[in-house]
Predicted model as a PDB file, atoms N, CA, C, CB and O in Angstrom, pLDDT in the B-factor column:
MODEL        1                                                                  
ATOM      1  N   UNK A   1     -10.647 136.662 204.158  1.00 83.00           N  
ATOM      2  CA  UNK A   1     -11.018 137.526 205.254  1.00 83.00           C  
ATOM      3  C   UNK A   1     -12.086 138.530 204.829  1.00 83.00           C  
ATOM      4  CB  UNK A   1      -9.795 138.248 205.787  1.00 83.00           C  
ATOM      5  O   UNK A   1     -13.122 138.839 205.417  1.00 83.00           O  
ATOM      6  N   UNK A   2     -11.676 138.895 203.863  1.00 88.00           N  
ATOM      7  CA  UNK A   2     -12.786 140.353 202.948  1.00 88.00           C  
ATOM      8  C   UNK A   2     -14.474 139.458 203.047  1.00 88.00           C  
ATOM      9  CB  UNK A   2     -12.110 140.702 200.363  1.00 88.00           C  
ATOM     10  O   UNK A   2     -15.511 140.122 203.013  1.00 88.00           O  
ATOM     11  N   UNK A   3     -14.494 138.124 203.152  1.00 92.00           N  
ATOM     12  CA  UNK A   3     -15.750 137.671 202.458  1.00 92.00           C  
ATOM     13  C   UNK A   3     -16.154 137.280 204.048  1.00 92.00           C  
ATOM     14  CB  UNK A   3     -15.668 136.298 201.024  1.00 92.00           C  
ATOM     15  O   UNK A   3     -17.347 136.987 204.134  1.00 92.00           O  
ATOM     16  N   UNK A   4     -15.388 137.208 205.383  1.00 90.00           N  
ATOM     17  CA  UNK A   4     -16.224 137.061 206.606  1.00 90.00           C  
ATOM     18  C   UNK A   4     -16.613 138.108 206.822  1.00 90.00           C  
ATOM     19  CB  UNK A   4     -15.723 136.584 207.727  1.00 90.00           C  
ATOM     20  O   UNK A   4     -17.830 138.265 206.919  1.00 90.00           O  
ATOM     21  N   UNK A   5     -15.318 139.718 207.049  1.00 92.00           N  
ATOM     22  CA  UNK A   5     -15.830 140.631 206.853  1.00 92.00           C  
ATOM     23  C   UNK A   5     -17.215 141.558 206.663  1.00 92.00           C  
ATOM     24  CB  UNK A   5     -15.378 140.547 206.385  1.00 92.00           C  
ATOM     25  O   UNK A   5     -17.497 142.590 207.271  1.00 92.00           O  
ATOM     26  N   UNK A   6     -17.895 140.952 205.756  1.00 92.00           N  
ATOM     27  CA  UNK A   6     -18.726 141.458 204.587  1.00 92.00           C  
ATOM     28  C   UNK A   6     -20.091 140.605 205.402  1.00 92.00           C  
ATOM     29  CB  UNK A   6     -18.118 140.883 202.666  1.00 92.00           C  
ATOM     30  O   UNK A   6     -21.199 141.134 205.487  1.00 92.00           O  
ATOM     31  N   UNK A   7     -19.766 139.121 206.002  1.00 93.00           N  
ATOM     32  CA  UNK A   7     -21.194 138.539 206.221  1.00 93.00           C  
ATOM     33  C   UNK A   7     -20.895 139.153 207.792  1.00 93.00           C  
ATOM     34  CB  UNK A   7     -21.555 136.532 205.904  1.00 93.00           C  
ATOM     35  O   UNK A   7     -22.003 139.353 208.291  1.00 93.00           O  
ATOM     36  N   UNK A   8     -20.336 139.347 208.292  1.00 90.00           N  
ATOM     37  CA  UNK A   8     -19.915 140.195 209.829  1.00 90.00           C  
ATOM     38  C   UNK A   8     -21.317 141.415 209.191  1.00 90.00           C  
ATOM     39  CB  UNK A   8     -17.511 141.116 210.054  1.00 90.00           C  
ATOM     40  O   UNK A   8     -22.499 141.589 209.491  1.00 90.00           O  
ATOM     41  N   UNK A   9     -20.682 141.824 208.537  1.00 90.00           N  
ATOM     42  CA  UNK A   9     -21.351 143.303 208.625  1.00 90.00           C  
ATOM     43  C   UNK A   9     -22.723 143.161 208.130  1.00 90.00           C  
ATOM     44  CB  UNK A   9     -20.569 144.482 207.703  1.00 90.00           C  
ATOM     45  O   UNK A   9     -23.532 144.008 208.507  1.00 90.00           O  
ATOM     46  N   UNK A  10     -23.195 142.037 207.189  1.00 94.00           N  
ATOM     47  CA  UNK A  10     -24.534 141.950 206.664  1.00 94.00           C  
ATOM     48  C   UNK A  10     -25.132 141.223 207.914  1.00 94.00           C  
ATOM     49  CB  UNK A  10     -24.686 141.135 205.152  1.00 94.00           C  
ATOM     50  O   UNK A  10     -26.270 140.839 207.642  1.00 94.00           O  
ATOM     51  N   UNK A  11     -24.693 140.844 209.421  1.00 93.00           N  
ATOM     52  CA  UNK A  11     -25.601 140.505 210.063  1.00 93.00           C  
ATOM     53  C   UNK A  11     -26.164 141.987 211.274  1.00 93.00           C  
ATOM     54  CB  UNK A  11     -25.019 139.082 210.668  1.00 93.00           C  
ATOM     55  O   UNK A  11     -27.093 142.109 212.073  1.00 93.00           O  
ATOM     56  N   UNK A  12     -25.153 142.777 210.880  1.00 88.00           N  
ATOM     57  CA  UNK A  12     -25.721 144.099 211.519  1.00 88.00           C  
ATOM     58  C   UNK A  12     -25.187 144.484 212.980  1.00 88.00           C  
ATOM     59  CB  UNK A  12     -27.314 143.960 211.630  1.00 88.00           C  
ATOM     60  O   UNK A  12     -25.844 145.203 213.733  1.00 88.00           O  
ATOM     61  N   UNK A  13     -23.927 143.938 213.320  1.00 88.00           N  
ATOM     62  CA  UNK A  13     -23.693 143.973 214.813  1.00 88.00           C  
ATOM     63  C   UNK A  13     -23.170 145.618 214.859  1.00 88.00           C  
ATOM     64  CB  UNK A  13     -22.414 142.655 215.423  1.00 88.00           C  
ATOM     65  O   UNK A  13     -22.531 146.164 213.959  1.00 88.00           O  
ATOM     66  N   UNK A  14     -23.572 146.199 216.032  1.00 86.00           N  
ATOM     67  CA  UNK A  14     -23.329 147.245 216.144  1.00 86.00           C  
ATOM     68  C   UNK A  14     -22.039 147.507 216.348  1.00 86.00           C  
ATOM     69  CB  UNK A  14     -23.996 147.643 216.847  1.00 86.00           C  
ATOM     70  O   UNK A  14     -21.511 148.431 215.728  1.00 86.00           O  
ATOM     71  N   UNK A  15     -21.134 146.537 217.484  1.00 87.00           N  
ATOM     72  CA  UNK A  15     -19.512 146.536 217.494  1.00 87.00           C  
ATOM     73  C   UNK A  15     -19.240 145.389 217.340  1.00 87.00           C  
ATOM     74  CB  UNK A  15     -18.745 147.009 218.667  1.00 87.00           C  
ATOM     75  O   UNK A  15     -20.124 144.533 217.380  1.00 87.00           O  
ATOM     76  N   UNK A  16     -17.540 144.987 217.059  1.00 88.00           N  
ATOM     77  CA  UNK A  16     -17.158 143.801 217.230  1.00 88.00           C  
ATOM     78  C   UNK A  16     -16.105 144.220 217.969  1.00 88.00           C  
ATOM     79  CB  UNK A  16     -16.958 142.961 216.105  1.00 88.00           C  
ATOM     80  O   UNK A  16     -15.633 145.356 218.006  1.00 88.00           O  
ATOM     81  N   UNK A  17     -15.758 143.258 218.554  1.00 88.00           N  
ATOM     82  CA  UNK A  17     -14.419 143.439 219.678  1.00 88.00           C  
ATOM     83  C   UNK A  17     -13.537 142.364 219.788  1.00 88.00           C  
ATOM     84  CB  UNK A  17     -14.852 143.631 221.188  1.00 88.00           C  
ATOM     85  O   UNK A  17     -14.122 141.426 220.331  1.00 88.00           O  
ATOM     86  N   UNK A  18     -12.482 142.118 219.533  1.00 89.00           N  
ATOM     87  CA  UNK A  18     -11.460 140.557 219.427  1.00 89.00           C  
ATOM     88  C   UNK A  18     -10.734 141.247 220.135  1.00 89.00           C  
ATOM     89  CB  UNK A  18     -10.672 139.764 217.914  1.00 89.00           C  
ATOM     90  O   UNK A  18     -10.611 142.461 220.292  1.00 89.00           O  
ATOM     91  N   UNK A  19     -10.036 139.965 220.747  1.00 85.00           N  
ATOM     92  CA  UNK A  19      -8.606 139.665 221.749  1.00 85.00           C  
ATOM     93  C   UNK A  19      -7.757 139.358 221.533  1.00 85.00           C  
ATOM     94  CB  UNK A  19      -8.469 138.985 222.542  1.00 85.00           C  
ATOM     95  O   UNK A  19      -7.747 138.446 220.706  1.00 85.00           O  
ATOM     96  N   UNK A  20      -6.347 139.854 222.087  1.00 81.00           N  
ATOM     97  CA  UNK A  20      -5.255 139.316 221.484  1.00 81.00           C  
ATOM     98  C   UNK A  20      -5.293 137.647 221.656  1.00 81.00           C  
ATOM     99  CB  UNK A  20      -3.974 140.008 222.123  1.00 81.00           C  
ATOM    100  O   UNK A  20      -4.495 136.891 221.101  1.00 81.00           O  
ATOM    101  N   UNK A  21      -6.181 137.307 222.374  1.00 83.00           N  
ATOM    102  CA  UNK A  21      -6.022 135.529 222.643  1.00 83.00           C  
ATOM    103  C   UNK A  21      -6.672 135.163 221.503  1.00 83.00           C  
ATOM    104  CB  UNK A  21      -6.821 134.712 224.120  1.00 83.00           C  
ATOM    105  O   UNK A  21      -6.119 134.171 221.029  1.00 83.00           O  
ATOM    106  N   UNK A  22      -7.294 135.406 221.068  1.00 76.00           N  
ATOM    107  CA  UNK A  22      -8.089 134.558 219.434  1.00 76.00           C  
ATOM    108  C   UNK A  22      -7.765 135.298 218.712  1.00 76.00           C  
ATOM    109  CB  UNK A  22      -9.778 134.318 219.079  1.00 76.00           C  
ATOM    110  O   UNK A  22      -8.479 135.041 217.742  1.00 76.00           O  
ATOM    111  N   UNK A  23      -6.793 136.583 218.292  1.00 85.00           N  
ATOM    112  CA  UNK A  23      -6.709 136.845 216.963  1.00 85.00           C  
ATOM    113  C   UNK A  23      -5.099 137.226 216.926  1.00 85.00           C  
ATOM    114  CB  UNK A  23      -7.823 138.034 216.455  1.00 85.00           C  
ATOM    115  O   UNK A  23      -4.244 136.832 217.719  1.00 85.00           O  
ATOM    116  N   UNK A  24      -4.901 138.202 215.658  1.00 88.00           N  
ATOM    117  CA  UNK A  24      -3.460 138.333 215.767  1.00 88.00           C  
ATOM    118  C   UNK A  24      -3.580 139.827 214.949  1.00 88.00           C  
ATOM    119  CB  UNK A  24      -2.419 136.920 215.008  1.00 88.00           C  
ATOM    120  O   UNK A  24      -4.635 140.158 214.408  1.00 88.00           O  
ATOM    121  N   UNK A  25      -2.172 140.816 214.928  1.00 90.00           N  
ATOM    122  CA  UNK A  25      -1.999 141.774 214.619  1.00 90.00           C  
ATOM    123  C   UNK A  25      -2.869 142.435 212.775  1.00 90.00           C  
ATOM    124  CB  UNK A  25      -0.519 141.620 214.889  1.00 90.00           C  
ATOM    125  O   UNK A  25      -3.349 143.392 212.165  1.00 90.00           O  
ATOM    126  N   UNK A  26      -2.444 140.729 212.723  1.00 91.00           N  
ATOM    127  CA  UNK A  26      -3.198 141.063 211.093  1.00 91.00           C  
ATOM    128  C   UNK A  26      -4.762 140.836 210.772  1.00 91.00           C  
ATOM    129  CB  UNK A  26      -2.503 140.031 209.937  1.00 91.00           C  
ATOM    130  O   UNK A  26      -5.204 141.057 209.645  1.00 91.00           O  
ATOM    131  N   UNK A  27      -5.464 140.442 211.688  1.00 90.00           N  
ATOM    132  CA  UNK A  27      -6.933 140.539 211.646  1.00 90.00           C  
ATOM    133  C   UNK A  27      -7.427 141.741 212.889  1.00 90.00           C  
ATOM    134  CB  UNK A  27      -7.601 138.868 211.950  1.00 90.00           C  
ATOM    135  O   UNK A  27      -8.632 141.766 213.137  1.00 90.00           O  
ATOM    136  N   UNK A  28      -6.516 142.714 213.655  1.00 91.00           N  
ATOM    137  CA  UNK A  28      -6.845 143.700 214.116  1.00 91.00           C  
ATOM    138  C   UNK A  28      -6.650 144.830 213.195  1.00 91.00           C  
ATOM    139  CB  UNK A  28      -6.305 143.774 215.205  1.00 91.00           C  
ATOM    140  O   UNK A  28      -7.295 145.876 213.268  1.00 91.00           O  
ATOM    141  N   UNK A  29      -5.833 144.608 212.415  1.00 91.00           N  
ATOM    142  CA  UNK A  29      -5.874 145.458 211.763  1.00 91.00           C  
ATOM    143  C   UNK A  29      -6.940 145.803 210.440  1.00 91.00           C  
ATOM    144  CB  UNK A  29      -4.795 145.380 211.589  1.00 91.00           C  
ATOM    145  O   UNK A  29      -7.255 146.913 210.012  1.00 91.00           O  
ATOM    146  N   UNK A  30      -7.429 144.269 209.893  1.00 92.00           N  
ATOM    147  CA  UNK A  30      -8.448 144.226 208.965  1.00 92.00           C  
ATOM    148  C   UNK A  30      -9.782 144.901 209.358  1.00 92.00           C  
ATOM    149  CB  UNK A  30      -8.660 142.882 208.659  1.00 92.00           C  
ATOM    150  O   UNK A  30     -10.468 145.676 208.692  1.00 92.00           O  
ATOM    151  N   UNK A  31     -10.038 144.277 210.954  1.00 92.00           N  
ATOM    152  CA  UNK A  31     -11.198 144.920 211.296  1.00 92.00           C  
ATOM    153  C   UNK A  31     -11.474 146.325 211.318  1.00 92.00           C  
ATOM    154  CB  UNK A  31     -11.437 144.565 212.323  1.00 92.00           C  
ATOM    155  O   UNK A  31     -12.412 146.978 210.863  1.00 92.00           O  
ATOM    156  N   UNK A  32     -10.095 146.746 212.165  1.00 92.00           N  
ATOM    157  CA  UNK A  32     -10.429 147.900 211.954  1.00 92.00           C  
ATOM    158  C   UNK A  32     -10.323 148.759 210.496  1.00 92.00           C  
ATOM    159  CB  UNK A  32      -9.801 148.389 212.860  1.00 92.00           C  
ATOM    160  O   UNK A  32     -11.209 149.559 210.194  1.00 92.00           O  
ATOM    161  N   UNK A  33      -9.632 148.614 209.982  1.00 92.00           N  
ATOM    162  CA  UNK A  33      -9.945 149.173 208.152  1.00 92.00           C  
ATOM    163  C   UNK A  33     -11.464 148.837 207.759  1.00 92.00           C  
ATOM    164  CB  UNK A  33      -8.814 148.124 206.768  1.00 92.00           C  
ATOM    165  O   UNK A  33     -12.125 149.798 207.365  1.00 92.00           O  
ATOM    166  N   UNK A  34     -12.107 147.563 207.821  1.00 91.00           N  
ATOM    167  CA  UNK A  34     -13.233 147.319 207.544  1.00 91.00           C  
ATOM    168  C   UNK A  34     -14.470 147.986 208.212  1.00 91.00           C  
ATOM    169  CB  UNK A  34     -13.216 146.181 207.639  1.00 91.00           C  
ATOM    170  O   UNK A  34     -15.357 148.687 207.725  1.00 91.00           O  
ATOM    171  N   UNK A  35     -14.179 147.405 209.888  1.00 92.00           N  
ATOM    172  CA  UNK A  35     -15.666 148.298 210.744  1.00 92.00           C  
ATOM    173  C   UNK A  35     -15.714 149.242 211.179  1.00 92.00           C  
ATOM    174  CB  UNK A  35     -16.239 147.941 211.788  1.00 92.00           C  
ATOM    175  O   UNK A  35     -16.739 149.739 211.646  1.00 92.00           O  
ATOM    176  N   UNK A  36     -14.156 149.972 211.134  1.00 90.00           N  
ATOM    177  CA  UNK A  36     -13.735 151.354 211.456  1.00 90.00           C  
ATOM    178  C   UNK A  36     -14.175 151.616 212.983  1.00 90.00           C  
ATOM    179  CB  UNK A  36     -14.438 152.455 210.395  1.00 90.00           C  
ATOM    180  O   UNK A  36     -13.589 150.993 213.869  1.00 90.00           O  
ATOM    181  N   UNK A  37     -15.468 152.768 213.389  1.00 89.00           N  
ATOM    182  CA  UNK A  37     -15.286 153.215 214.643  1.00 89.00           C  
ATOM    183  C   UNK A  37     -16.466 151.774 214.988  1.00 89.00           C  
ATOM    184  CB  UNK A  37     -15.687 155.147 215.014  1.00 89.00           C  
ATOM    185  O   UNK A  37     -16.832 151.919 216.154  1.00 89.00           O  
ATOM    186  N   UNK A  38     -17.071 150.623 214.429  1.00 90.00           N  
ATOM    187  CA  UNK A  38     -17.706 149.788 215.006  1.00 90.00           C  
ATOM    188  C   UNK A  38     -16.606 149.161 215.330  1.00 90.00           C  
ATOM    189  CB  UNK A  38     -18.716 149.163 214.392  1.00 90.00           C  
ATOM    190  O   UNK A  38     -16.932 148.135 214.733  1.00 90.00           O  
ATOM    191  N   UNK A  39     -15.407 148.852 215.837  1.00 91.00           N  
ATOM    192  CA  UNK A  39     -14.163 147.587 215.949  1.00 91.00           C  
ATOM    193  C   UNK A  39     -13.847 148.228 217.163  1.00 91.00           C  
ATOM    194  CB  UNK A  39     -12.692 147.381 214.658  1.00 91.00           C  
ATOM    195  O   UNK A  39     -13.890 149.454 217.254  1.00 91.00           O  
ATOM    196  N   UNK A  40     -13.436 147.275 218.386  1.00 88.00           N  
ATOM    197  CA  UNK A  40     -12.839 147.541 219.560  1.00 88.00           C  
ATOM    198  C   UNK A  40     -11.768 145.767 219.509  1.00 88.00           C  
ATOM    199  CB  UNK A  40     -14.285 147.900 221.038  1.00 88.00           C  
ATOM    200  O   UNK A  40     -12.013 144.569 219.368  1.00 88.00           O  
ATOM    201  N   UNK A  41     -10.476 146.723 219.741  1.00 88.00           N  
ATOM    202  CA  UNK A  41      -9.475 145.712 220.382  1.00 88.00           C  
ATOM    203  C   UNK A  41      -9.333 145.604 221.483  1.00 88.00           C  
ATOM    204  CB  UNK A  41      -8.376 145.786 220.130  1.00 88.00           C  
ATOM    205  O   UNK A  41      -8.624 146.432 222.054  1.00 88.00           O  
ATOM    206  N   UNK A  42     -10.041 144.383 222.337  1.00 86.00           N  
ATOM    207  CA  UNK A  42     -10.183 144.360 223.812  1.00 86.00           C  
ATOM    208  C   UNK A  42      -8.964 144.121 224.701  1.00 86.00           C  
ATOM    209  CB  UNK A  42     -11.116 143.356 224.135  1.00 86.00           C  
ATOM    210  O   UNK A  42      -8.737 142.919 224.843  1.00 86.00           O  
ATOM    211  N   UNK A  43      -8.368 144.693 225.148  1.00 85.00           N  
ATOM    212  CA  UNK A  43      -6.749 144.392 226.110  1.00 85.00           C  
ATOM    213  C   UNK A  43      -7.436 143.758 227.159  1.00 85.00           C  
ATOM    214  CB  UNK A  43      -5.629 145.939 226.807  1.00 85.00           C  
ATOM    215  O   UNK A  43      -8.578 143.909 227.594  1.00 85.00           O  
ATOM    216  N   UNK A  44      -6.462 142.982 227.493  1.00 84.00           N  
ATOM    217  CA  UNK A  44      -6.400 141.955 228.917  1.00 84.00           C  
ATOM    218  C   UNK A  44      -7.112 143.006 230.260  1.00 84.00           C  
ATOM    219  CB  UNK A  44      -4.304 141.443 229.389  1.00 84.00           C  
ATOM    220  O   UNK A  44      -6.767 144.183 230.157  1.00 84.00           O  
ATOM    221  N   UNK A  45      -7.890 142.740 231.268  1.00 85.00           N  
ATOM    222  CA  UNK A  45      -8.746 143.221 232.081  1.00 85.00           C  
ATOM    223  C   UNK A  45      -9.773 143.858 231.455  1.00 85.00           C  
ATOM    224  CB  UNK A  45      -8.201 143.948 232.911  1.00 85.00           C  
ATOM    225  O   UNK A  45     -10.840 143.923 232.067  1.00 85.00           O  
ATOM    226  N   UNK A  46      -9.691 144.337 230.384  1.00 83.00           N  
ATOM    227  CA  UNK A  46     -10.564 145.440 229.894  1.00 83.00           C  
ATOM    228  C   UNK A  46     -12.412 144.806 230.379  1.00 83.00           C  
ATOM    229  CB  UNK A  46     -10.192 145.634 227.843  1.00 83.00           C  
ATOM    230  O   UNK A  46     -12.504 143.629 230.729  1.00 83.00           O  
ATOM    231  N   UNK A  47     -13.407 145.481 230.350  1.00 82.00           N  
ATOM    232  CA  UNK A  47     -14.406 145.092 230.312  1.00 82.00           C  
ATOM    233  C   UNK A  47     -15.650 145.244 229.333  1.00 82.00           C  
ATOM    234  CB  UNK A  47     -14.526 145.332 231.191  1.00 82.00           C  
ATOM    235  O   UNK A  47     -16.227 146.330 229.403  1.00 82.00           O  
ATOM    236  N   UNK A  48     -16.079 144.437 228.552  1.00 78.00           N  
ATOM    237  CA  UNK A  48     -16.752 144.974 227.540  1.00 78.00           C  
ATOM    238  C   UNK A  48     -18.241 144.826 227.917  1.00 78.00           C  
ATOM    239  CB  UNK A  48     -16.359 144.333 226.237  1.00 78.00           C  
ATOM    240  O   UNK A  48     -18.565 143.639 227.970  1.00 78.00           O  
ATOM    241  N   UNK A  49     -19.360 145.794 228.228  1.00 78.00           N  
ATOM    242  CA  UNK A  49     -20.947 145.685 228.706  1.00 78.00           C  
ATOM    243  C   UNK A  49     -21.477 146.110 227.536  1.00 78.00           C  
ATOM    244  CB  UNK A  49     -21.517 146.624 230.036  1.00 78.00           C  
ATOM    245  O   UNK A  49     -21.392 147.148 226.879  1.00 78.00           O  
ATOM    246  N   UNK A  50     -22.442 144.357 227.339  1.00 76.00           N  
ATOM    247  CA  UNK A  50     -23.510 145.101 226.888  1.00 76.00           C  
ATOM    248  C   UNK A  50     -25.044 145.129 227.339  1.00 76.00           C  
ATOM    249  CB  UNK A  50     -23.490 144.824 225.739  1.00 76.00           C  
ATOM    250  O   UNK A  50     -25.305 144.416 228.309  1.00 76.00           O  
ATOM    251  N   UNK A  51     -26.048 145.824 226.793  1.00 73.00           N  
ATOM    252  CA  UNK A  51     -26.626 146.308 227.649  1.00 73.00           C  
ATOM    253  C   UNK A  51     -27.971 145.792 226.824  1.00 73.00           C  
ATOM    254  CB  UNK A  51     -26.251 147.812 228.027  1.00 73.00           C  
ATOM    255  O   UNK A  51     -27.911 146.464 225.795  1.00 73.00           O  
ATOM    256  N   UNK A  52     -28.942 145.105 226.746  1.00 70.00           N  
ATOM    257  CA  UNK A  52     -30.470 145.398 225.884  1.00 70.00           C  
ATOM    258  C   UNK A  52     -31.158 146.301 226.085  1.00 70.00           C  
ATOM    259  CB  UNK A  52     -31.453 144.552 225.972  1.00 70.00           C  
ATOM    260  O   UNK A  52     -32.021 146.686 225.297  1.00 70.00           O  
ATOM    261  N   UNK A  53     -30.824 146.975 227.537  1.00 61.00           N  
ATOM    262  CA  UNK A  53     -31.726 148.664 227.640  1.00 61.00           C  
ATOM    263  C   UNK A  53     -31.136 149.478 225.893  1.00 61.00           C  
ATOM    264  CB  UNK A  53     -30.788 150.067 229.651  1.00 61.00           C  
ATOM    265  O   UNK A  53     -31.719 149.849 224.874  1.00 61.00           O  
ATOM    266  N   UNK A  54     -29.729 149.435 226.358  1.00 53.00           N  
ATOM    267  CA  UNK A  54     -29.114 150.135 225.195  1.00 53.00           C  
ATOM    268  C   UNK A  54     -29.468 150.227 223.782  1.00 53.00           C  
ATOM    269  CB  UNK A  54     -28.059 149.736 225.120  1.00 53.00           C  
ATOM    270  O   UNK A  54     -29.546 151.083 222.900  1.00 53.00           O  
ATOM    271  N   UNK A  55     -29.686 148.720 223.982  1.00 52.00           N  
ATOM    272  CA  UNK A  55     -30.091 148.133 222.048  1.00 52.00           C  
ATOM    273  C   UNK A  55     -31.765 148.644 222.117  1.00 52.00           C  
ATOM    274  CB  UNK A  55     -29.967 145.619 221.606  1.00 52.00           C  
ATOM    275  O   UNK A  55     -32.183 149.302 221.164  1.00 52.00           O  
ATOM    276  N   UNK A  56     -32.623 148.349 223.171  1.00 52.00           N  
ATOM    277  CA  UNK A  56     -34.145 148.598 223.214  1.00 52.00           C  
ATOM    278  C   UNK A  56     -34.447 150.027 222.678  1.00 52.00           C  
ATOM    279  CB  UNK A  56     -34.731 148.450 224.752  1.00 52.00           C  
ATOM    280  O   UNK A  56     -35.226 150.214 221.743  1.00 52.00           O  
ATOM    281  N   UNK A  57     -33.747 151.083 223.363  1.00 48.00           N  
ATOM    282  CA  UNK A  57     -33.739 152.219 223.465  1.00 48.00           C  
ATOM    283  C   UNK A  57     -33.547 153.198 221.754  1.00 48.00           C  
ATOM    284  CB  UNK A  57     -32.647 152.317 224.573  1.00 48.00           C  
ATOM    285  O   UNK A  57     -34.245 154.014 221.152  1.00 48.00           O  
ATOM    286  N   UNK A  58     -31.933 152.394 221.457  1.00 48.00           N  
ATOM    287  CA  UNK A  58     -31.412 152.598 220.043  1.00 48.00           C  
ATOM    288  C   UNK A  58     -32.499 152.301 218.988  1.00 48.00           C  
ATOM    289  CB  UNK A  58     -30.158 151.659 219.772  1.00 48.00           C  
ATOM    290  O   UNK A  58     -32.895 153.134 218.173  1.00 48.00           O  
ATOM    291  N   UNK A  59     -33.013 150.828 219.101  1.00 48.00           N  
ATOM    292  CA  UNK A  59     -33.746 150.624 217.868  1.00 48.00           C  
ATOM    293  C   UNK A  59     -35.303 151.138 217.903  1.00 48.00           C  
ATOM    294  CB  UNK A  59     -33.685 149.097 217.553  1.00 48.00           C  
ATOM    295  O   UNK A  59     -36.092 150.827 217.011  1.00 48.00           O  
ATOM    296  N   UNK A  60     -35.710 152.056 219.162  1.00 47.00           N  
ATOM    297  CA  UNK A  60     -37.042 153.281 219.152  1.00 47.00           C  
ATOM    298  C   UNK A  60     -36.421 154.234 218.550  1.00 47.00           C  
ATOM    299  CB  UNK A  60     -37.711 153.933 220.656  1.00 47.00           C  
ATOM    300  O   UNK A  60     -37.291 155.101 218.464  1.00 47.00           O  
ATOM    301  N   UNK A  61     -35.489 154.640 218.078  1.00 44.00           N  
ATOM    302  CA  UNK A  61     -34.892 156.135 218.161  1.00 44.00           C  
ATOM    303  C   UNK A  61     -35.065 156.270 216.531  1.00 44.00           C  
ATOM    304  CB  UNK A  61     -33.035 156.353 218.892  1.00 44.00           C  
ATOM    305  O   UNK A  61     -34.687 155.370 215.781  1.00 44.00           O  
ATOM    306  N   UNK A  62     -35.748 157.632 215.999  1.00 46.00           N  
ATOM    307  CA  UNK A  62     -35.949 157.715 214.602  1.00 46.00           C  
ATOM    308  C   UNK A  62     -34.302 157.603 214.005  1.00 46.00           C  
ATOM    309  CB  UNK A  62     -36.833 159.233 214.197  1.00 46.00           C  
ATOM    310  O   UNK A  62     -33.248 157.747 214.624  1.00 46.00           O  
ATOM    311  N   UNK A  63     -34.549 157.286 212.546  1.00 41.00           N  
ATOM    312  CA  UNK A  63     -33.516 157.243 211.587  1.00 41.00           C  
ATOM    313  C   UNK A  63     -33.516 158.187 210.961  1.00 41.00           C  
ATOM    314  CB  UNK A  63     -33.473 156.332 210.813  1.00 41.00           C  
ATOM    315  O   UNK A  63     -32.683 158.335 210.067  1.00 41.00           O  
TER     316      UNK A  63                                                      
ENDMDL                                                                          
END                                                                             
């Protein structure tokens, strides 16, 4: 898990978000130890948007 982890994060995603339908208590919990405030556990209805204004906007913005 430590070594998907690790290529997860070397591709740069800003969040990740899993479901209880594809994962289980013990890879919600990895993520979040690993991506910390980048990890969302998505509950049933929930809605997750994303946006390319968002990402357009973010990657003008100085570092």
């Amino acid at each position: 898990m430590a070594h998907v982890l690790r290529e997860i994060t070397a591709r740069g995603p800003r969040v990740d978000a899993l479901s209880g339908y594809d994962s289980t208590p013990w890879t919600f919990r990895a993520f979040d130890r690993y991506r910390g405030d980048r990890y969302r556990t998505l509950r049933a209805g929930e809605e997750l948007r994303i946006s390319a204004a968002l990402l357009d906007s973010k990657a003008q913005s100085p570092r």
